[in-house]
Residue frames as qw, qx, qy, qz and C-alpha x, y, z in Angstrom:
[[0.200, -0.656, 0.099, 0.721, -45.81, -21.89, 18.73],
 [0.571, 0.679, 0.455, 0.073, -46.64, -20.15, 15.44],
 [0.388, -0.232, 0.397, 0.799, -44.26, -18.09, 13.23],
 [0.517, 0.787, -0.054, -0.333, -45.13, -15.19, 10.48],
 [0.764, 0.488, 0.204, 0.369, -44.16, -15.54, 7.21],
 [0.158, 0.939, -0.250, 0.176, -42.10, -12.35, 7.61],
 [0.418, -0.711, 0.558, -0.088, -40.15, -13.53, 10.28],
 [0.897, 0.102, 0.429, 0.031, -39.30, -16.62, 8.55],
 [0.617, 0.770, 0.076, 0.140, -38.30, -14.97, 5.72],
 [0.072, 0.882, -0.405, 0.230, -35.57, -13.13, 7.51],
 [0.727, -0.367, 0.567, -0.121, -34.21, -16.18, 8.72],
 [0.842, 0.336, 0.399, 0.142, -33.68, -17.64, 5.66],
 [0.245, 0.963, 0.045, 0.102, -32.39, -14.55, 4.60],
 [0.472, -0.816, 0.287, -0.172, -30.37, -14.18, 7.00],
 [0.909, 0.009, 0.415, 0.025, -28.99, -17.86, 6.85],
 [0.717, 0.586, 0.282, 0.251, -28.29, -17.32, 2.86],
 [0.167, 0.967, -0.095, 0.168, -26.21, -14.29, 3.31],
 [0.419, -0.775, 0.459, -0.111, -23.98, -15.86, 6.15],
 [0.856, 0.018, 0.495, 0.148, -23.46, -18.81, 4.07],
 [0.615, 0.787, 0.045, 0.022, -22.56, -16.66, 0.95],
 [0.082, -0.935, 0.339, 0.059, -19.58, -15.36, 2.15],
 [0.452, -0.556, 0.690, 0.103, -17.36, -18.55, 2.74],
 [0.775, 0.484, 0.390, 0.115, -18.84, -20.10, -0.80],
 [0.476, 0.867, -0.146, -0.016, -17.28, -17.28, -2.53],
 [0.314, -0.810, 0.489, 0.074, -14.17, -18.05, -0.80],
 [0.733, -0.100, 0.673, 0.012, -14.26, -21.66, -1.49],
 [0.786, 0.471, 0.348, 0.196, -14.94, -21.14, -5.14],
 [0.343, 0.850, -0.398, -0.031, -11.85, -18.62, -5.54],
 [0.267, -0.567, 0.751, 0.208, -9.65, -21.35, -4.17],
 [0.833, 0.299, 0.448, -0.123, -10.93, -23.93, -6.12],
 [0.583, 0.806, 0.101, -0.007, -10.32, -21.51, -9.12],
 [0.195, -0.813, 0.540, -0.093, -7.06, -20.30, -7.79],
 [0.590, -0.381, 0.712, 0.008, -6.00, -24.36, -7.37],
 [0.791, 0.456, 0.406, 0.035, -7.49, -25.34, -10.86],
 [0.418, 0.846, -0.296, 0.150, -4.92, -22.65, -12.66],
 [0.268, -0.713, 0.644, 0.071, -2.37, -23.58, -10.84],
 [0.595, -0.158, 0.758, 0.218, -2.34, -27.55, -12.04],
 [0.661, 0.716, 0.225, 0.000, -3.50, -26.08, -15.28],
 [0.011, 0.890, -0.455, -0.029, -0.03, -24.15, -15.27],
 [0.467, -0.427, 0.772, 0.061, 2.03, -27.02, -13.70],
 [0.727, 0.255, 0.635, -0.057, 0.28, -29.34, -16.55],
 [0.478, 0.877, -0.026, -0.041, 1.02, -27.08, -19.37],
 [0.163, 0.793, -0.585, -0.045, 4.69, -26.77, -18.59],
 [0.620, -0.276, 0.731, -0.069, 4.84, -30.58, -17.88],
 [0.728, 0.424, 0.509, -0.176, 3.51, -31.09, -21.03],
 [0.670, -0.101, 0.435, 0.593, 5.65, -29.16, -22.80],
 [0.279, 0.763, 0.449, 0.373, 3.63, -26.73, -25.00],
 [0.077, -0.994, 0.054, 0.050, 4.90, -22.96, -23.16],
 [0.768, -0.387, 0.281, 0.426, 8.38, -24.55, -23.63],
 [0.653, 0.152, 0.342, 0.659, 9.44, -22.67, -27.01],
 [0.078, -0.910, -0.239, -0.330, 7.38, -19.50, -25.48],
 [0.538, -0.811, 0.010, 0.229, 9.20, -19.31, -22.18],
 [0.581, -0.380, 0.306, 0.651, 12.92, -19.50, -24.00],
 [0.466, 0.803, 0.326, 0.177, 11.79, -17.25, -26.78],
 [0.572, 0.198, -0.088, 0.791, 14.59, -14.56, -27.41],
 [0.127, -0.657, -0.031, -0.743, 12.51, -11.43, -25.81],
 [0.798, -0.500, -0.209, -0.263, 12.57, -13.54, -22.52],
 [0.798, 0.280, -0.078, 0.527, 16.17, -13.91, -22.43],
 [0.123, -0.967, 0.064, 0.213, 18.15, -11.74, -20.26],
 [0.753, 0.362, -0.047, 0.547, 21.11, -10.26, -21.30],
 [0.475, -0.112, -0.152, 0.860, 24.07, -7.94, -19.92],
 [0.092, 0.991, 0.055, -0.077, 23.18, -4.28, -19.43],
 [0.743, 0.261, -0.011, 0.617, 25.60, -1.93, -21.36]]
């Protein structure tokens, strides 16, 4: 059985599109999981500590 080159093509095509979708997904969680232990590692570390209690962060009473 013999095959065009067209029809091949769309097959591959075809293939590459249906595979595209769940990559993108995969790299947003990746990206999505890599900030997060960048976050969790930052405040473990100590360095956003004299941002987060900064005085404009502070609540205070309403008058």
């Amino acid at each position: 059985m013999t095959t065009t080159h067209g029809s091949t093509a769309l097959k591959e095509k075809h293939v590459v599109t249906r595979n595209f979708v769940p990559e993108c997904l995969v790299a947003w969680w990746v990206l999505l999981l890599t900030l997060g232990a960048l976050e969790v590692a930052v405040r473990a570390w100590g360095y956003s500590e004299p941002h987060i209690y900064d005085s404009i962060y502070i609540s205070r009473p309403h008058r």
